[in-house]
C-alpha positions in Angstrom: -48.5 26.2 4.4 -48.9 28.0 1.1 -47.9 26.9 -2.1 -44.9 29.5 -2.2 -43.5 27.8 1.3 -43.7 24.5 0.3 -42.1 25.1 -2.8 -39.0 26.6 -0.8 -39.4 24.1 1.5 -38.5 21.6 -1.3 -35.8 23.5 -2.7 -34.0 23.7 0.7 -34.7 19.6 0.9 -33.0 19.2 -2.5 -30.1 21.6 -1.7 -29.3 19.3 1.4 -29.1 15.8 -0.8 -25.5 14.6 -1.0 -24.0 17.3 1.9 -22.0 16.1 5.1 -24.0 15.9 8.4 -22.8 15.8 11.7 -23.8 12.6 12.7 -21.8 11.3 15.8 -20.4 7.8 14.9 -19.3 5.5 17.5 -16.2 3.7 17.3 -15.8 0.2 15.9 -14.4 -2.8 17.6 -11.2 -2.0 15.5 -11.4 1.6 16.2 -12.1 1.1 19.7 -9.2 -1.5 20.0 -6.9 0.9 18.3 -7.3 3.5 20.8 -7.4 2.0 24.0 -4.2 0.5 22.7 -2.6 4.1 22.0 -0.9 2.5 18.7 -1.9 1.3 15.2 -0.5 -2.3 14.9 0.8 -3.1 11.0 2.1 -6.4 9.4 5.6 -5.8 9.1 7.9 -7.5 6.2 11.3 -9.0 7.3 12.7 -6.8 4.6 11.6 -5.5 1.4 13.4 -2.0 0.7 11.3 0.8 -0.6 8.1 -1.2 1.1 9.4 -2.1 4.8 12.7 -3.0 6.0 14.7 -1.6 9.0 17.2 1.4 8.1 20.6 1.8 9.7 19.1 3.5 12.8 16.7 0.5 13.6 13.9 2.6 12.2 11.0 0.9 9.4 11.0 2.6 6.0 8.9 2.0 3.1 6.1 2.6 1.3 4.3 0.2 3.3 6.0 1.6 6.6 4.4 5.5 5.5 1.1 4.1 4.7 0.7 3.0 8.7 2.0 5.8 9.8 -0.6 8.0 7.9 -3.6 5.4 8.9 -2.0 6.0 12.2 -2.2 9.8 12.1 -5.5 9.8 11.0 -6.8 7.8 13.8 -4.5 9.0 16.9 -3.5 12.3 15.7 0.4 11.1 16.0 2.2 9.0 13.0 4.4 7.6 14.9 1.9 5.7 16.8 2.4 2.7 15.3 4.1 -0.8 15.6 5.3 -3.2 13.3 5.6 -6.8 14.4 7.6 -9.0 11.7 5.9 -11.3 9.7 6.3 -14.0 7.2 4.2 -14.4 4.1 3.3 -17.9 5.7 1.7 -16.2 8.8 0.9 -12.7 7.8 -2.6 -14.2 7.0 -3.5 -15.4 10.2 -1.9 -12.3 12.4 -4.5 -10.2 10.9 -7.8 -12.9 10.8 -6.9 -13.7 14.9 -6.8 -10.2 15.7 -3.0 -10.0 16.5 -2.8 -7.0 13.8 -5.1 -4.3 12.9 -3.6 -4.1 9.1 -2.3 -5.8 6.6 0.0 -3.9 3.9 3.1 -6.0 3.9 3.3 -6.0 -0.1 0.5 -8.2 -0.5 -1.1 -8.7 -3.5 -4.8 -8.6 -3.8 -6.5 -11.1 -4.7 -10.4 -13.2 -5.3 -9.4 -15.8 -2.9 -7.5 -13.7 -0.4 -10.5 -11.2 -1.0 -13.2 -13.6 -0.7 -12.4 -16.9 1.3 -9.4 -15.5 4.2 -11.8 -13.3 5.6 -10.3 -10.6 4.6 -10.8 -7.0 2.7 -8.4 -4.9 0.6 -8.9 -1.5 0.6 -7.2 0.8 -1.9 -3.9 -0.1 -4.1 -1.1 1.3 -3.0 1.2 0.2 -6.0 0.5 -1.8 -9.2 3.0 -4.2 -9.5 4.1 -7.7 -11.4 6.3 -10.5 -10.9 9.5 -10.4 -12.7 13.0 -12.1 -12.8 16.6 -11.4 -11.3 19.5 -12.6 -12.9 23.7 -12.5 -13.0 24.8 -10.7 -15.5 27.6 -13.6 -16.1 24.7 -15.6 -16.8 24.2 -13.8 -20.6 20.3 -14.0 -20.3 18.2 -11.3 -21.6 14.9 -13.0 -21.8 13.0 -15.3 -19.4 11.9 -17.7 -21.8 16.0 -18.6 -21.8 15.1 -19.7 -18.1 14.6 -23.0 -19.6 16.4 -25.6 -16.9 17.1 -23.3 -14.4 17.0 -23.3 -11.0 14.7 -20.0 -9.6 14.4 -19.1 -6.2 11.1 -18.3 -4.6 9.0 -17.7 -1.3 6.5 -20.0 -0.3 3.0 -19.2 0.5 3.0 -15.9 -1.8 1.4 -15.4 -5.3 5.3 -15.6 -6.7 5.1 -19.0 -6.1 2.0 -20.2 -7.8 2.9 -17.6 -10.8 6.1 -19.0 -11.6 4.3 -22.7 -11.8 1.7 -20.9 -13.8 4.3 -19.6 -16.1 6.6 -22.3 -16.4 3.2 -24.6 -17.9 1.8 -22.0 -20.3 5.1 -21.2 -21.9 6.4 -24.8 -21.7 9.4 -23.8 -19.7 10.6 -26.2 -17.3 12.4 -25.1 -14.7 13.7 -26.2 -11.3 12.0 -24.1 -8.1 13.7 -24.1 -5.0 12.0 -22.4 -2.5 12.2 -21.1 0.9 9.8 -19.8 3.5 11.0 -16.5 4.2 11.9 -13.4 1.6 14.9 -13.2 3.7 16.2 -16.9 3.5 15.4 -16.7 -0.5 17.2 -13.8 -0.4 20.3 -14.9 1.2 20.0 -18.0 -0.9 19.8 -16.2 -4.3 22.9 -14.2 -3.0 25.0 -17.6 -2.1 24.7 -18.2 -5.8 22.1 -21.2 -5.0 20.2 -20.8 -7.6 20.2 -19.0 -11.1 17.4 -16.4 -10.7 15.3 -14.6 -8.5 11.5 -14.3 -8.7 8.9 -12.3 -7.1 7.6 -8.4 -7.6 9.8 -6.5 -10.0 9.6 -4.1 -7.3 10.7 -5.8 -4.9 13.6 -7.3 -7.1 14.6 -3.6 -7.6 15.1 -2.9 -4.0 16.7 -6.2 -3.4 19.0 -5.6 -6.3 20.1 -2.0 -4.8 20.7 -3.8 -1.6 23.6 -6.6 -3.1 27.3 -5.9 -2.5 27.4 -5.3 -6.4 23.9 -4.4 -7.7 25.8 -3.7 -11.2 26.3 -7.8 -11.6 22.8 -8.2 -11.4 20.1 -7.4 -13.9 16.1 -6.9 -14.0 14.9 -9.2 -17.1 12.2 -7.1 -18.8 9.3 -10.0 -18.7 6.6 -9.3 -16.5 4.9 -12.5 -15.8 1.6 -11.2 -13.6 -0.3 -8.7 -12.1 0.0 -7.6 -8.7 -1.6 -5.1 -7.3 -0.5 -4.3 -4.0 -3.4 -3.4 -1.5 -3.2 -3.0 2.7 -6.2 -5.4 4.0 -8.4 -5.7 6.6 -10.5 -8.3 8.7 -14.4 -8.9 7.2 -16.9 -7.4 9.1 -15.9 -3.9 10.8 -17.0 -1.3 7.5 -15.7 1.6 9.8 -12.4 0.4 10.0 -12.2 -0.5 6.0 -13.6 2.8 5.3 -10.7 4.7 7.1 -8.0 2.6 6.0 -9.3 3.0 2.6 -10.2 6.7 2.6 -6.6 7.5 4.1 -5.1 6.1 1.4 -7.4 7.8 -1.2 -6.7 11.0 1.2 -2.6 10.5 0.0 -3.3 10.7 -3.7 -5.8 13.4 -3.5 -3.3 15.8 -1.9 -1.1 14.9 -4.7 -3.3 15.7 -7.2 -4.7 18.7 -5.0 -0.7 20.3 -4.7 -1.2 19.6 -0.8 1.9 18.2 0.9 4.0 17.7 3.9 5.0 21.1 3.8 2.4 23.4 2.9 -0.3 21.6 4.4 -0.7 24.0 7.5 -0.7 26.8 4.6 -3.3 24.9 2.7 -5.6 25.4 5.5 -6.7 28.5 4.4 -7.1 27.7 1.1 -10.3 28.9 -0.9 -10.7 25.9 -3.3 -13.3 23.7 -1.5 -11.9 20.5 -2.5 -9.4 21.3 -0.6 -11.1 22.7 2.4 -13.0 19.9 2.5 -9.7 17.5 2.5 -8.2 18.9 5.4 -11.1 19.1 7.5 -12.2 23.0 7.4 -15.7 21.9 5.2 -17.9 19.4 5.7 -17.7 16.3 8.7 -16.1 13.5 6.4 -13.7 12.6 9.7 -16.3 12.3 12.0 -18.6 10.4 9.3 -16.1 7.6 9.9 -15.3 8.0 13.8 -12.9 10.4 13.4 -11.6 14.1 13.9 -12.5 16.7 11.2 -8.6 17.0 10.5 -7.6 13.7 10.0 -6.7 13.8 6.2 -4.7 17.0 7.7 -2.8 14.7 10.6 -2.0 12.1 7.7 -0.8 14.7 5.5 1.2 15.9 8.3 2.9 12.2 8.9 3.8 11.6 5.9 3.4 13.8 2.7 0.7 13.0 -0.2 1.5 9.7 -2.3 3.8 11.3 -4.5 6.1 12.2 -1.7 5.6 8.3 -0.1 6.2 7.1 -3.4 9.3 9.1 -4.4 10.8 8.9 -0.9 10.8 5.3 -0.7 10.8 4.1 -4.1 11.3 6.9 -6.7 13.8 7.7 -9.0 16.0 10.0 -5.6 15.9 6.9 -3.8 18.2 3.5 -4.0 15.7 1.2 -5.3 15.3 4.0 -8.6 12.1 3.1 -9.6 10.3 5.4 -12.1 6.5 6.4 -11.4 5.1 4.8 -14.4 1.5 3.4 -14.2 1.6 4.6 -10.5 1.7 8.3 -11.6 -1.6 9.8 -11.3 -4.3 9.2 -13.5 -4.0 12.6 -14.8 -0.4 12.2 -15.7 -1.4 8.8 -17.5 -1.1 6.5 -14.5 -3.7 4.0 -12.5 -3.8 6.8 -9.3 -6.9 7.8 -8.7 -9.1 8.8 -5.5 -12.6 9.0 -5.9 -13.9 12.5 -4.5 -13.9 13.6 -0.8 -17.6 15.1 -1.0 
């Protein structure tokens, strides 16, 4: 070989660092299951609106619901593939450890010990959150520090509960929980006038709020207590199945940032920006890197819409829970949304 060859030899070497390859990957246990199954199983909430709750047809909607249903697309080519047994916060934990689900999203908060000691991986937040406070209007309180001596309703087994306590001790407010084991029963209870606030995910309090026979009695205090940020998990030990969970949900807010949605996606195909092209499958083999078809950012796209669709559908401004983008606007809008690059 002459010096000349070698020396293009090395260039074409270099040129290929950091490219695609079409590697044939082999299913996963998970991704295996999955689609001998023909359906994506997801941790379904008893109801939380703008996350997952049933609508008038029977059907689940939420943010939660769309974020399935695009995993779903991406691995099975059809949205709609997809089932949502009911959980509690109690059990929601084990469903997905003993194999019963395949992902967690179910507006759980991510967090060191459910990270590190349940067994379990969160892949990408879907919506930064914080606990907050529902109150009567009759009630005259504008501040949660004027919680002092009252009686707040609360779900067991969920990061609301061991906030509040935390909350209550650093601020010296003593206050009375009275708690319940379902979102639903703390619901109802909070409703019957059992106790003098609510607290959980300000969110969550927003959709639960639009919900009530008269959401205009009701008021969200402004105190924000924690942090929650609101990731689907996954069991430890199957990296293919984490990978497309995760780069699903990074696929959602790249399209938004991209100007790719539900309905020019099929446009978009032809598209000449390669950052797109490689998103929706017509450059490079990131599907198949991870099991899957080149189009499955396309499919997911398809389902659902990017994030900002999801997001305003289910929770924005259009919708009844009213909830304005704030830090979960893009990062180049000053939000916390942000997708590292499909490359």
């Amino acid at each position: 070989m002459t010096l000349r060859m070698a020396f293009a030899a090395a260039l074409l070497a270099l040129a290929g660092v950091g490219q695609a390859s079409a590697q044939p990957v082999e299913p996963g246990p998970t991704l295996r299951a999955v689609r001998a199954r023909g359906a994506l199983v997801c941790g379904g909430h008893p109801g939380a609106p703008g996350f997952g709750a049933m609508d008038s047809r029977g059907v689940y909607r939420g943010l939660d619901a769309d974020t399935c249903r695009a995993i779903a697309a991406a691995v099975l080519g059809d949205g709609e593939k997809v089932r949502f047994p009911i959980l509690t916060s109690a059990t929601r934990f084990t469903a997905l450890q003993s194999g019963e689900i395949d992902v967690l999203p179910r507006t759980t908060t991510w967090s060191h010990t459910r990270d590190t000691a349940n067994g379990l991986n969160f892949t990408a937040v879907t919506f930064y959150d914080g606990q907050g406070f529902l109150v009567r209007r009759t009630h005259n309180i504008s501040r949660a520090q004027e919680l002092e001596g009252a009686s707040i309703c609360v779900t067991a087994g969920t990061t609301s509960e061991l906030n509040l306590a935390d909350w209550g001790r650093s601020r010296r407010v003593t206050f009375r929980p009275v708690v319940f084991e379902s979102n639903d029963e703390t619901r109802r209870a909070y409703e019957a006038n059992r106790c003098d606030a609510y607290s959980t995910d300000a969110s969550q309090l927003a959709g639960i709020r639009s919900a009530l026979s008269r959401p205009e009695d009701h008021t969200i205090l402004p105190d924000i207590i924690s942090k929650e940020p609101l990731a689907p998990a996954v069991r430890h030990g199957d990296d293919q199945w984490f990978d497309i969970v995760r780069w699903t949900i990074f696929a959602l807010i790249e399209a938004e940032e991209l100007g790719v949605t539900q309905a020019n996606v099929e446009q978009m195909l032809t598209s000449e920006r390669v950052e797109i092209r490689r998103l929706l499958g017509q450059a490079g083999d990131h599907g198949p890197m991870m099991g899957l078809d080149r189009r499955w950012a396309y499919n997911a796209i398809r389902a659902v819409g990017n994030y900002g669709e999801v997001f305003e559908r289910n929770l924005g401004r259009g919708s009844p829970v009213g909830l304005p983008r704030g830090v979960n606007a893009l990062w180049t809008q000053g939000g916390l949304m942000y997708a590292p690059p499909i490359r």
